[in-house]
NUVEX-968349 format. One record per residue: residue in three letters; x, y, z of N, C-alpha, C in turn. Coordinates in steps of 0.02 Angstrom, whole numbers, padded with zeros to 5 digits, always signed. Each point is the difference from the previous one (the first is absolute). Last residue first. Example, Ala and Ser with C-alpha at 12.3 -4.5 7.8 and 13.67 -1.06 7.14 Angstrom:
BEGIN
SER+00642-00112+00354+00042+00059+00003-00039+00055+00037ALA+00015-00286-00004-00045+00059+00000+00045+00060+00000
//
This chain:
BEGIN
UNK+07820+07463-01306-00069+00024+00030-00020+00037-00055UNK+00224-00151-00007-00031+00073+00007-00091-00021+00018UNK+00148-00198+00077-00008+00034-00070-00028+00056+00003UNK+00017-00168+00195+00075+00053-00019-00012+00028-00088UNK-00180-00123+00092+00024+00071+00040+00076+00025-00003UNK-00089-00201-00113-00032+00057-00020+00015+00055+00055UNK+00144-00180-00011-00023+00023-00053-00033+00060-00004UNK-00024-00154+00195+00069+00055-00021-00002+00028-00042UNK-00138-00146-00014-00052+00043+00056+00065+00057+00012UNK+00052-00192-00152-00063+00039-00016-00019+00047+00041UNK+00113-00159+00104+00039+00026-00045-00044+00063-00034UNK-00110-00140+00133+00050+00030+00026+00029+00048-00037UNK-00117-00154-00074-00045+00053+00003+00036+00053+00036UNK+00109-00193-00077-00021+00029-00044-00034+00055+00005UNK+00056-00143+00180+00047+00023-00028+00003+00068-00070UNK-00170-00160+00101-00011+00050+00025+00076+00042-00004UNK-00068-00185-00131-00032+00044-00024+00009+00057+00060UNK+00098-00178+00032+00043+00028-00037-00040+00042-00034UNK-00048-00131+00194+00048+00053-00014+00038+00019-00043UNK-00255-00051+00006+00076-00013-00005+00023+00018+00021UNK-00230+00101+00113+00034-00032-00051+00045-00031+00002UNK-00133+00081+00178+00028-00058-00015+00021-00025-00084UNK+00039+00237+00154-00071-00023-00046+00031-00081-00004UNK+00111+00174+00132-00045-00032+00021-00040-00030-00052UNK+00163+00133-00065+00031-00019+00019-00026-00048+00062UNK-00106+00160-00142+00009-00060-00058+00066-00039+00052UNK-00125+00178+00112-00038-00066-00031+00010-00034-00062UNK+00154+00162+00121-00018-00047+00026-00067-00052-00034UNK+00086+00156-00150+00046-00019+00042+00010-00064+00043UNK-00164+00201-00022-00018-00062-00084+00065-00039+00026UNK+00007+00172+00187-00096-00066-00018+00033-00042-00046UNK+00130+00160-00005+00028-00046+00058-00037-00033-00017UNK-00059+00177-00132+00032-00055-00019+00044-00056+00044UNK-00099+00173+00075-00072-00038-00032+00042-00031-00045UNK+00096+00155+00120-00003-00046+00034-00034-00040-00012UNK+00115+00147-00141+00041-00030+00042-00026-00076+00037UNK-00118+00200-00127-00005-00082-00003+00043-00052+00015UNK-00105+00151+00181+00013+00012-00055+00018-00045-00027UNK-00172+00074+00160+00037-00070-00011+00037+00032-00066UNK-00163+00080+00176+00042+00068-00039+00055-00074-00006UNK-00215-00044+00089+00064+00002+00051+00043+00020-00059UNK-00203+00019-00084+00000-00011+00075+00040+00004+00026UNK+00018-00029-00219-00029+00051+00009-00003-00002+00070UNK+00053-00203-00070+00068+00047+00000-00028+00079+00012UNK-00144-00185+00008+00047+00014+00055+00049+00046+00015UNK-00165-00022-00202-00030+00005+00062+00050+00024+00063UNK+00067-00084-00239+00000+00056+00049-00020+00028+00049UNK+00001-00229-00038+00079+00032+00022-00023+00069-00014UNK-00196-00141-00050+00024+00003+00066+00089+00052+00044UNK-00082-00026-00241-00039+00063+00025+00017+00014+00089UNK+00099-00156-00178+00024+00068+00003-00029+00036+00031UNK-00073-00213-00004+00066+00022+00052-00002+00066-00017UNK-00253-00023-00013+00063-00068-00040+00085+00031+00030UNK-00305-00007+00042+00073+00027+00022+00044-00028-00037UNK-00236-00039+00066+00004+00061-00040+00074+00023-00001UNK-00115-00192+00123+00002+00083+00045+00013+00031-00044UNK-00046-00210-00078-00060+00047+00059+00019+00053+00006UNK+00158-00098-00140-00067-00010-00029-00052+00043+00032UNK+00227-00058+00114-00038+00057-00050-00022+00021-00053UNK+00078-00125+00234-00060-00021-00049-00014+00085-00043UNK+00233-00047+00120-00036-00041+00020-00072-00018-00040UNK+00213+00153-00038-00080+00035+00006-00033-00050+00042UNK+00283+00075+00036-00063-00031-00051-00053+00002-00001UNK+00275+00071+00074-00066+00013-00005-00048-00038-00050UNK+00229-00061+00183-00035+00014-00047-00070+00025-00041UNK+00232-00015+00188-00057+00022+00001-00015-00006-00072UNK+00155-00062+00224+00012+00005-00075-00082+00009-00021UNK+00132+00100+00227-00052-00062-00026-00011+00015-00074UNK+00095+00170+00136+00046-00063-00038-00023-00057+00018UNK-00080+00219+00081+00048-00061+00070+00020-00053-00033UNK-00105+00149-00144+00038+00036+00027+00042-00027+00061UNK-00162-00104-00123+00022+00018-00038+00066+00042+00014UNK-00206-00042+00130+00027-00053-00015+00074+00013-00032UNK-00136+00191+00037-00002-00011+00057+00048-00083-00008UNK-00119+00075-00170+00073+00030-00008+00043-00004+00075UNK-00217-00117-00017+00043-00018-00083+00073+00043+00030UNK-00222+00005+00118+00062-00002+00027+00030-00011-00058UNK-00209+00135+00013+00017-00070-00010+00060-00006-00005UNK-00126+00212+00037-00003-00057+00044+00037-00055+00003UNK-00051+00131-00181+00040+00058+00030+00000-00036+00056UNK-00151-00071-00137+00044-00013-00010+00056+00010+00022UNK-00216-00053+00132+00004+00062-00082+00082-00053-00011UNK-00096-00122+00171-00053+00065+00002+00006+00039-00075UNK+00074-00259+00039+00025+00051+00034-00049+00068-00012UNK-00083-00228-00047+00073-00028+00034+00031+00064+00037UNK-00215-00017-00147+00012+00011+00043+00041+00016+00066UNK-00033-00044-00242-00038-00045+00041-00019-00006+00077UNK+00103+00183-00180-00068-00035+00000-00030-00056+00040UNK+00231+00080+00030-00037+00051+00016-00075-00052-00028UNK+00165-00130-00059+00001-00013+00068-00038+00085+00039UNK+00029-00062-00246-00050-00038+00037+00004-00003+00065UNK+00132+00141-00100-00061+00037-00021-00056-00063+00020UNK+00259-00044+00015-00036+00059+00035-00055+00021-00006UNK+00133-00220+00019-00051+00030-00038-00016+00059+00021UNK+00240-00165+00015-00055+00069+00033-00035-00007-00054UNK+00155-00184+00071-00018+00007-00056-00056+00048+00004UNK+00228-00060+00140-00061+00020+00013-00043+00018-00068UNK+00239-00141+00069-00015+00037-00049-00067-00003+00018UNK+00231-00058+00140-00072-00022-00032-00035+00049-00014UNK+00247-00019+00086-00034+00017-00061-00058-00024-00030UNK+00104+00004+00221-00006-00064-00049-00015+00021-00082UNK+00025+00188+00181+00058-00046-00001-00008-00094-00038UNK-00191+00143+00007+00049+00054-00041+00073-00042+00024UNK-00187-00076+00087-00009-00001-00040+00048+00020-00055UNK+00016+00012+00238+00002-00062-00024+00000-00007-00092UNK-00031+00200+00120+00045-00012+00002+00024-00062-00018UNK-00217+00032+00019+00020+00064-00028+00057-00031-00014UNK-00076-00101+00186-00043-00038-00076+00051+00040-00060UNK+00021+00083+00204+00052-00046+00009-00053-00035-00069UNK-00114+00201+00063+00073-00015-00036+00031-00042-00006UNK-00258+00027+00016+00045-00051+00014+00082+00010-00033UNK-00209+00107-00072-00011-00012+00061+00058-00008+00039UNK-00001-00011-00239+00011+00052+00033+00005-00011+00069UNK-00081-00155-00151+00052-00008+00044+00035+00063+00027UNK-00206-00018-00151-00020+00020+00080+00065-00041+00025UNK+00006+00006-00213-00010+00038+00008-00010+00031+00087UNK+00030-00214-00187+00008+00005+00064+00022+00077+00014UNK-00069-00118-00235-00029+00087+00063+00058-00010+00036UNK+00027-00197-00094-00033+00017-00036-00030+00055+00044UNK+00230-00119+00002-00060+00009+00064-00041+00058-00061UNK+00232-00193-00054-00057+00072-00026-00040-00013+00032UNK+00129-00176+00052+00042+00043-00030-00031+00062-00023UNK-00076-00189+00182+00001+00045-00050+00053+00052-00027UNK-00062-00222+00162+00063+00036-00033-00014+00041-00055UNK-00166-00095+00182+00025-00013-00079+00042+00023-00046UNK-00009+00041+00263-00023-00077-00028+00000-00020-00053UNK+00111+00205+00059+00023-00052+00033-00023-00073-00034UNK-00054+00211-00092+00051-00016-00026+00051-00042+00055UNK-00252+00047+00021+00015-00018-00088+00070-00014+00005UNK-00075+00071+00211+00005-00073-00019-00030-00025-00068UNK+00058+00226+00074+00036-00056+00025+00007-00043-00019UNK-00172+00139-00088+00064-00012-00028+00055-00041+00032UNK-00229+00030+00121+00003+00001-00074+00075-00034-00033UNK-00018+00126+00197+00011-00071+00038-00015-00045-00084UNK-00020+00258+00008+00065-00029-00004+00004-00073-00004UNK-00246+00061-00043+00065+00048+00018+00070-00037-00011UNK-00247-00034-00155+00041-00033+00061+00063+00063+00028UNK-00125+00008-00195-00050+00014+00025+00020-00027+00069UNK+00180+00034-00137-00051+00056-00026-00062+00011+00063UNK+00197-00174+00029+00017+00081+00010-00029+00052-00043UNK+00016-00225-00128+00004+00013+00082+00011+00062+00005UNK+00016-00180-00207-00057+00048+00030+00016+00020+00078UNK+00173-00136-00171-00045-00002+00056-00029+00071-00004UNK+00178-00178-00157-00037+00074+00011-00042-00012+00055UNK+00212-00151-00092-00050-00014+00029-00017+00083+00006UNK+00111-00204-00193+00018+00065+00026-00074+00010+00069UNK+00129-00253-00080-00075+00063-00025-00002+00058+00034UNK+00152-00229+00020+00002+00047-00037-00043+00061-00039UNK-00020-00189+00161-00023-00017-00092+00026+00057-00036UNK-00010+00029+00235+00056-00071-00011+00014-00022-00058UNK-00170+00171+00082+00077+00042-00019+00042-00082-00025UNK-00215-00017+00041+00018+00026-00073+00066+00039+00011UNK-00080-00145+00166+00016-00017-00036-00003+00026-00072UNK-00031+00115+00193+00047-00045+00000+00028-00033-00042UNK-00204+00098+00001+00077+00065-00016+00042-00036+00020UNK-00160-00120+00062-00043+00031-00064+00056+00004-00028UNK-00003-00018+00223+00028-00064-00044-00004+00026-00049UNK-00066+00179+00130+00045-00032+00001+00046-00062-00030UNK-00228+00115+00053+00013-00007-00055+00069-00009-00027UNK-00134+00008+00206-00033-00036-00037+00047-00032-00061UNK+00078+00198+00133+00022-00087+00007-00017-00031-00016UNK-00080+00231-00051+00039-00031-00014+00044-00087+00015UNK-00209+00149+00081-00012-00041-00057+00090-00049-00036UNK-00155+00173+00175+00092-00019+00013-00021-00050-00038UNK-00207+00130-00036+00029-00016+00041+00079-00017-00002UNK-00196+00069-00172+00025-00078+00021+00013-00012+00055UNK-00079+00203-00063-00043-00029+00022+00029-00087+00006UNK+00135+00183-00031-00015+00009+00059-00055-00051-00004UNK+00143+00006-00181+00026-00052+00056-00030+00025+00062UNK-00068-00040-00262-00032+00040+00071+00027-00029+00036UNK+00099-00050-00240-00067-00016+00026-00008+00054+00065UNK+00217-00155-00136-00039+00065-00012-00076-00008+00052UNK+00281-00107-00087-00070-00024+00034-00011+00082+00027UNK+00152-00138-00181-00011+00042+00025-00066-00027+00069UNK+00224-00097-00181-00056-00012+00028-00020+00055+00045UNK+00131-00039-00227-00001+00023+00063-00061-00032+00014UNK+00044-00003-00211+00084+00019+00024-00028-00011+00061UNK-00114-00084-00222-00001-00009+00049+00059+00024+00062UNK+00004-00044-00242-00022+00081+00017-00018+00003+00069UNK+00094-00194-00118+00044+00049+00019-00026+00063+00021UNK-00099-00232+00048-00019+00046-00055+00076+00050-00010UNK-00061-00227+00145+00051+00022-00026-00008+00045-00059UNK-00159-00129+00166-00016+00039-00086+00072+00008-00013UNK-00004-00085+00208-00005-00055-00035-00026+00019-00067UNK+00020+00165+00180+00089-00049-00020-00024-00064-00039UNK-00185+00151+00050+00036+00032-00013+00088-00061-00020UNK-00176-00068+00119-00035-00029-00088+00064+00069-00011UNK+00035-00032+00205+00011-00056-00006-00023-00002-00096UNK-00068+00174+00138+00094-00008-00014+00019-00056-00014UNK-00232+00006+00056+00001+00069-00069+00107-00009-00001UNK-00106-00123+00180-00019-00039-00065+00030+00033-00048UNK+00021+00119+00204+00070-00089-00009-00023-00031-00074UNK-00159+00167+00103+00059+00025-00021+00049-00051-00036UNK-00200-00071+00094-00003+00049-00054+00061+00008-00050UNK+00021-00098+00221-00006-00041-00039-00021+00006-00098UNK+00003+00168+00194+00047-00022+00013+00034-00064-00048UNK-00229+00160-00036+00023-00014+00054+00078-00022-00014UNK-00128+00243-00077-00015-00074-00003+00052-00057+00059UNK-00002+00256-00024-00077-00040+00054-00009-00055-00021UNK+00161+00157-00090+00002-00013+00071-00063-00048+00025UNK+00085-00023-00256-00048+00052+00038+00019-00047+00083UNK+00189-00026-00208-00054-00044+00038-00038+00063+00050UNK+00112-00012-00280-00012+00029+00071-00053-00024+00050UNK+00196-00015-00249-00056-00026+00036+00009+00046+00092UNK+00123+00117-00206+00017-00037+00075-00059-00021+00034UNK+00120+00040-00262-00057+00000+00019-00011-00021+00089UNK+00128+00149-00200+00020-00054+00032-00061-00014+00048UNK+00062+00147-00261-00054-00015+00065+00027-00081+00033UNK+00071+00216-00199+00010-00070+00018-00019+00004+00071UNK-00083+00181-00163+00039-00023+00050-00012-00064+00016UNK-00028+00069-00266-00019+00029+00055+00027-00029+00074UNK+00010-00043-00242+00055+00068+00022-00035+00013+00043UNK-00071-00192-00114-00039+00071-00035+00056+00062+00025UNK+00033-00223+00079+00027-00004-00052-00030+00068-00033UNK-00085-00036+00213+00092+00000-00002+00008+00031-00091UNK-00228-00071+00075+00028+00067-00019+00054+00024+00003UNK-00055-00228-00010-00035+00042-00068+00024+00082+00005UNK+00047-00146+00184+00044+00001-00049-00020+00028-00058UNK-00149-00002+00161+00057+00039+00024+00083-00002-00038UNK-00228-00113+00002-00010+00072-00020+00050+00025+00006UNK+00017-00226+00018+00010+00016-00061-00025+00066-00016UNK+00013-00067+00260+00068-00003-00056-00007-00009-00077UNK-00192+00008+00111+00019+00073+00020+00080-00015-00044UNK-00122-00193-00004-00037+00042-00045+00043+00080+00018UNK+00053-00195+00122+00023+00002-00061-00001+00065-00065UNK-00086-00027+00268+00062+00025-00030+00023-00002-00057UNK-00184-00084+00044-00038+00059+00005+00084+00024-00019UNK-00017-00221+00003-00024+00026-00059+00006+00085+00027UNK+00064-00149+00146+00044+00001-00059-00028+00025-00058UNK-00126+00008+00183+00052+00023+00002+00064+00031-00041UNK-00243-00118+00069+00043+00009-00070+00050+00062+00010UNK-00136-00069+00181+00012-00045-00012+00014-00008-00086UNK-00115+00212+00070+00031-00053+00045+00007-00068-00017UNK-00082+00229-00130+00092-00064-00007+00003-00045+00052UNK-00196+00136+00013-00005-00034-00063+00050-00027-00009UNK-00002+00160+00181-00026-00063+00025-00008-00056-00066UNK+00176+00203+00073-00037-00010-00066-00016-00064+00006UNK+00095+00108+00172-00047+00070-00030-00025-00051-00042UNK+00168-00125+00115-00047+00008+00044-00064+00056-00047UNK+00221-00052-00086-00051-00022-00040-00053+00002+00046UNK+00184+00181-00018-00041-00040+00024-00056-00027+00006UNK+00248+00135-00113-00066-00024+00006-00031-00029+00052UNK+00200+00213-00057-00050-00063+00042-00059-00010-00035UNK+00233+00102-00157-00059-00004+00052-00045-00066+00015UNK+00246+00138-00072-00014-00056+00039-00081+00011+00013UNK+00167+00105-00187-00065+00017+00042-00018-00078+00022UNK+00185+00191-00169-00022-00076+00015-00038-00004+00053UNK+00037+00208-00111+00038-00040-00029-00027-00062-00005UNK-00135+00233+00015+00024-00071+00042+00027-00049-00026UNK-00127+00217-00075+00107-00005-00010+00002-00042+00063UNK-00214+00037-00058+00018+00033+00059+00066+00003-00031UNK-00109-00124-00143-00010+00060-00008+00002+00069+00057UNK+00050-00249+00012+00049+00019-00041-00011+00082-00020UNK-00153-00127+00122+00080+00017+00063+00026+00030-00055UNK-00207-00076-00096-00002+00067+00052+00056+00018+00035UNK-00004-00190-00134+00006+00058-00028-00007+00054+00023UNK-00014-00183+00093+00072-00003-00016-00007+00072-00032UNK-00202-00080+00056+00034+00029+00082+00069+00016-00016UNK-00152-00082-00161-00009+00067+00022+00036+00016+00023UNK+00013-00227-00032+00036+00028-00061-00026+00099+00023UNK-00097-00168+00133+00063+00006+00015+00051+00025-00055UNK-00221-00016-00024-00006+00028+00066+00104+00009+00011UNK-00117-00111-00165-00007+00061-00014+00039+00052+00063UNK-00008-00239-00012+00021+00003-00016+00047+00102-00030UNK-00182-00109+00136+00062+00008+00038+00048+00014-00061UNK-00207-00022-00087+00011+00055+00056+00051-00004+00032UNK-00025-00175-00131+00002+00052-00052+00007+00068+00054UNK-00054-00221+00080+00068+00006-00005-00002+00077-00044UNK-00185-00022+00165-00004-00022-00066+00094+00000+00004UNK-00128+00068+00175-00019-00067-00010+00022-00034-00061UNK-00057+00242+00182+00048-00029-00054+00001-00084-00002UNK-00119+00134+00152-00049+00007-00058+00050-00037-00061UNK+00087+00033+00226-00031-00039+00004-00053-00022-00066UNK+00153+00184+00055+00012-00060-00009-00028-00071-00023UNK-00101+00214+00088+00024-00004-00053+00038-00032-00041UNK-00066+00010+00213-00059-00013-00024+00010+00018-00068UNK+00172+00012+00141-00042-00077+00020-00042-00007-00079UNK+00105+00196+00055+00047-00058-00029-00043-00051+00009UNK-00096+00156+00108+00001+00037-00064+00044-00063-00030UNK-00012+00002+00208-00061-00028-00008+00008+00005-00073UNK+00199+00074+00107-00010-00064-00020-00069-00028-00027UNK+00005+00240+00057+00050-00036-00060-00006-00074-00001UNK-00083+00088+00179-00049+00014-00058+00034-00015-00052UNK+00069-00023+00200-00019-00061-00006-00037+00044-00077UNK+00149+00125+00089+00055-00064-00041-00082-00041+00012UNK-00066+00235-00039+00035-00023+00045+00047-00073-00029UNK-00127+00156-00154+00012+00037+00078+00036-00020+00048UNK-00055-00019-00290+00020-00046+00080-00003+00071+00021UNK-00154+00014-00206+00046-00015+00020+00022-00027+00064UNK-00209+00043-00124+00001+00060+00038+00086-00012+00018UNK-00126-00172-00153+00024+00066-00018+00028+00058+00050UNK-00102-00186+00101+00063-00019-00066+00022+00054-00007UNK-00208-00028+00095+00063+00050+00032+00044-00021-00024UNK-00206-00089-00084+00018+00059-00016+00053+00035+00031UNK+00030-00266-00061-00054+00055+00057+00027+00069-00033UNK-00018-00198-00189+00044+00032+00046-00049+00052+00042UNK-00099-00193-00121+00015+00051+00001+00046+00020+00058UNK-00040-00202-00192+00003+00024+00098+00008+00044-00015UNK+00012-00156-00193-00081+00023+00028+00012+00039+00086UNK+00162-00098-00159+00001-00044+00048-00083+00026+00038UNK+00118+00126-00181-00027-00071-00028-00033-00044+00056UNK+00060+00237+00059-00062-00004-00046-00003-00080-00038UNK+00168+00052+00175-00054+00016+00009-00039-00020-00034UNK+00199+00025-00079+00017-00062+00003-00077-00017+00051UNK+00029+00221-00099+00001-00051-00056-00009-00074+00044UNK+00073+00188+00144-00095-00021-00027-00011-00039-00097UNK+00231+00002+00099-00049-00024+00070-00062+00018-00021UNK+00160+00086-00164-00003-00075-00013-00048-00034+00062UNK+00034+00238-00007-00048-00016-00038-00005-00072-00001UNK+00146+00094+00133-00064-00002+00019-00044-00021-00045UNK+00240-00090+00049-00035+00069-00043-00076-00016+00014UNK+00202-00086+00173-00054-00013-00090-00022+00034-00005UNK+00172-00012+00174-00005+00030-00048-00040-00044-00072UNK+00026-00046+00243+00023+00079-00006-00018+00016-00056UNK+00057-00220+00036-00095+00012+00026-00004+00053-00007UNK+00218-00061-00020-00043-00004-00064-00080+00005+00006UNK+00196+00129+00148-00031-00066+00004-00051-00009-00065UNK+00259+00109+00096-00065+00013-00024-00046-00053-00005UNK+00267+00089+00061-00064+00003+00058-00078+00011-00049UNK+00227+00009-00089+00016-00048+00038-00069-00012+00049UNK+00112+00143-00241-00062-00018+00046+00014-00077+00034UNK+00204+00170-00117-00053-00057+00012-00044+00005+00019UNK+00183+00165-00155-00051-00010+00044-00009-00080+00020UNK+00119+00229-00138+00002-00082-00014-00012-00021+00072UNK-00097+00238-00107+00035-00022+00046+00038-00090-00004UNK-00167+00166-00116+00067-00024-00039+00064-00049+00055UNK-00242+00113+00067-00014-00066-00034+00064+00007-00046UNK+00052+00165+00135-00031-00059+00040-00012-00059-00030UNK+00065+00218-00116+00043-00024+00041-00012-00062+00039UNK-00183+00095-00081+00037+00007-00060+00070-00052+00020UNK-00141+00108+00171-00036-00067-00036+00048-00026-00033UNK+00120+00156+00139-00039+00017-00030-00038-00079-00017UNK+00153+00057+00205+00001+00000-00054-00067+00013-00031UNK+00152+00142+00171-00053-00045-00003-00026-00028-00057UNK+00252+00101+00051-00076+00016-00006-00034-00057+00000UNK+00229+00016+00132-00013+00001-00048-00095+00022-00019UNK+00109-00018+00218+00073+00052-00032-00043-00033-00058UNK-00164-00024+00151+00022+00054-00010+00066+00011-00056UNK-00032-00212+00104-00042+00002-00056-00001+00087-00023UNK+00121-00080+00212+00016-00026-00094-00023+00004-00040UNK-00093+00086+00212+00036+00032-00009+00044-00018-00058UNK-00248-00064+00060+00056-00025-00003+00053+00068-00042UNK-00211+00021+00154-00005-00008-00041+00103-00013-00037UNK-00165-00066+00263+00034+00048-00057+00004-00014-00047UNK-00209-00048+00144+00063-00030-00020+00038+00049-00044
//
C-alpha cells in the first residue's frame, strides 16, 4: 500500500506532540484493561490460580476473549470495579485522551449477573471519583457478545432504558463474528430499539467477519461506528458507501496485527481507507493486554505510512466527531483541538 502523499508535506509527529494532542478514545473495552496486579490479587482471595499461559499474552481473538473471561470473572467486589474504572480514566487522561466511549460487557463478568444495577453503579462512582480528580470523562456503551441470544439481547436494552444512568451512551455489540456466523439479524430488534430510546449504536464487524459483517451493522443495526470494519476493503461499493455516509471506522492497529486480522503493519489497510475518504479513527481496543496506549498506536501508523500531523490530526478530529459525547462537550474538544494546532509548535 502506498504511503500518503498529505502526510509527506508536514513531519511526523513526535510522542511529545501526540500525548498533547486534544483527542478521543472511541474503540476500547474495560475487560482490556485491568491491571494485572489487581487479577492476581482478585486470584489469591478467591483461592484460583490463574493458567500458566496467562502470562504468555493473546495470539488470536479466541485467546483474548479466553483471557477476558477468565479475568473478569475473578472480579466480584464493588471496590474492584470501582478501582478498575477509576484506572482506566486515568490511564486515557495520561494518553492526552480527552473523552472515551468505552465497551462493556456484562456477558465477561459472571458475579454481576443479575446486578446490574449494581455492577454499573459501582464503575459510575469510579468514574466520577476520577472525573472530579481531572481525569477523562468516560461514556459507557453496554455490550451484547455475538453468541448470546435474541431475547438476551432485548433483556440487556430493555435494563439499559429503564437505568436511565447518564453514563450509559450506546449500545454496542462485540464477540467472534466468524465463530458466530451472520449473527446480525438476531440482533436487530435489540438496535432497534435502542436507537428508538435514543441510544447511540457501535458494532464489531469486519475484523473477524468480511464485508457481508459491516453491511449488515449499518443496514440491520444502524450503526453509526463499525468497530475495525477493516476487511470492507474487499468490497468497494462497501468502501464507497462508507465514505459517502460518513460512517466512522474505529481502527485498532496493533490489535488487529497481533490477532491476526492482517500480517505486519505495512499490510493493513488504514491508509488504504483513509485515502478513498472513509473517516478514520485510531485506538487500542485492549491495552492493558496488548501494551499500548494512543500515542503509541498513532505513531505506529504515522511512521509507516509517513502520516504527517496534518494527518494524525484528521484521526483526533474524527474521533471526537464520532465519540458519543455532548454536544457540547464535543464542541469544546473541537474547539480545543483548533487551538492547539493553530498555536506555535
Amino acid at each position: 500500500m502506498g504511503h500518503s502523499d498529505q502526510g509527506a508535506q508536514t513531519p511526523i509527529p513526535d510522542r511529545g506532540w501526540l500525548l498533547a494532542l486534544p483527542k478521543a478514545e472511541v474503540h476500547v473495552h474495560l475487560e482490556g484493561c485491568l491491571a494485572p496486579e489487581l487479577v492476581s490479587s482478585a486470584a489469591r482471595r478467591a483461592g484460583a490460580e490463574l493458567p500458566g499461559d496467562l502470562e504468555q499474552g493473546v495470539h488470536d481473538l479466541d485467546s483474548l476473549l479466553r483471557t477476558l473471561d477468565i479475568s473478569c470473572a475473578l472480579i466480584d467486589t464493588e471496590a474492584e470495579l470501582i478501582d478498575i474504572a477509576y484506572g482506566f480514566s486515568r490511564h486515557e487522561a495520561d494518553s492526552g485522551v480527552r473523552y472515551a466511549d468505552v465497551i462493556v460487557n456484562p456477558a465477561h463478568w459472571p458475579a454481576w449477573r443479575g446486578r446490574l444495577d449494581s455492577f454499573v453503579a459501582a464503575l459510575d462512582a469510579g468514574f466520577t471519583a476520577a472525573e472530579t480528580d481531572g481525569f477523562t470523562p468516560v461514556g459507557i456503551c453496554p455490550s451484547i457478545g455475538r453468541d448470546q441470544s435474541a431475547s438476551e439481547a432485548v433483556e440487556l436494552v430493555e435494563w439499559i432504558v429503564a437505568d436511565q444512568s447518564e453514563r450509559l451512551v450506546a449500545l454496542s455489540i462485540d464477540g467472534n463474528e466468524e465463530a458466530a456466523g451472520r449473527s446480525s439479524p438476531r440482533f436487530a430488534d435489540a438496535f432497534g430499539r435502542a436507537a428508538a430510546a435514543g441510544f447511540h449504536r457501535c458494532v464489531h464487524a469486519g475484523e473477524s467477519s468480511g464485508p457481508e459483517g459491516v453491511w449488515d451493522a449499518i443496514d440491520l443495526l444502524g450503526a453509526e461506528r463499525i468497530d475495525h470494519g477493516i476487511r470492507c476493503v474487499d468490497d468497494p461499493a462497501l468502501v464507497a458507501e462508507l465514505a459517502r455516509r460518513g460512517i466512522a471506522l474505529d481502527v485498532c492497529p496493533t490489535s488487529n496485527v497481533r490477532l491476526g486480522v492482517v500480517s505486519s503493519l505495512h499490510d493493513h489497510p488504514v491508509e488504504q481507507l483513509r485515502a478513498a475518504g472513509v473517516r478514520v479513527s485510531i485506538n487500542t481496543d485492549d491495552p492493558f493486554l496488548l501494551g499500548t496506549d494512543i500515542p503509541a498506536e498513532m505513531a505506529s501508523v504515522a511512521t509507516t505510512f509517513s502520516w504527517g500531523t496534518d494527518v494524525v490530526a484528521e484521526m483526533a478530529r474524527t474521533s471526537i466527531d464520532a465519540s458519543f459525547a455532548s454536544a457540547e462537550v464535543k464542541r469544546a474538544l473541537q474547539n480545543e483541538l483548533s487551538a492547539f494546532l493553530e498555536s506555535p509548535s
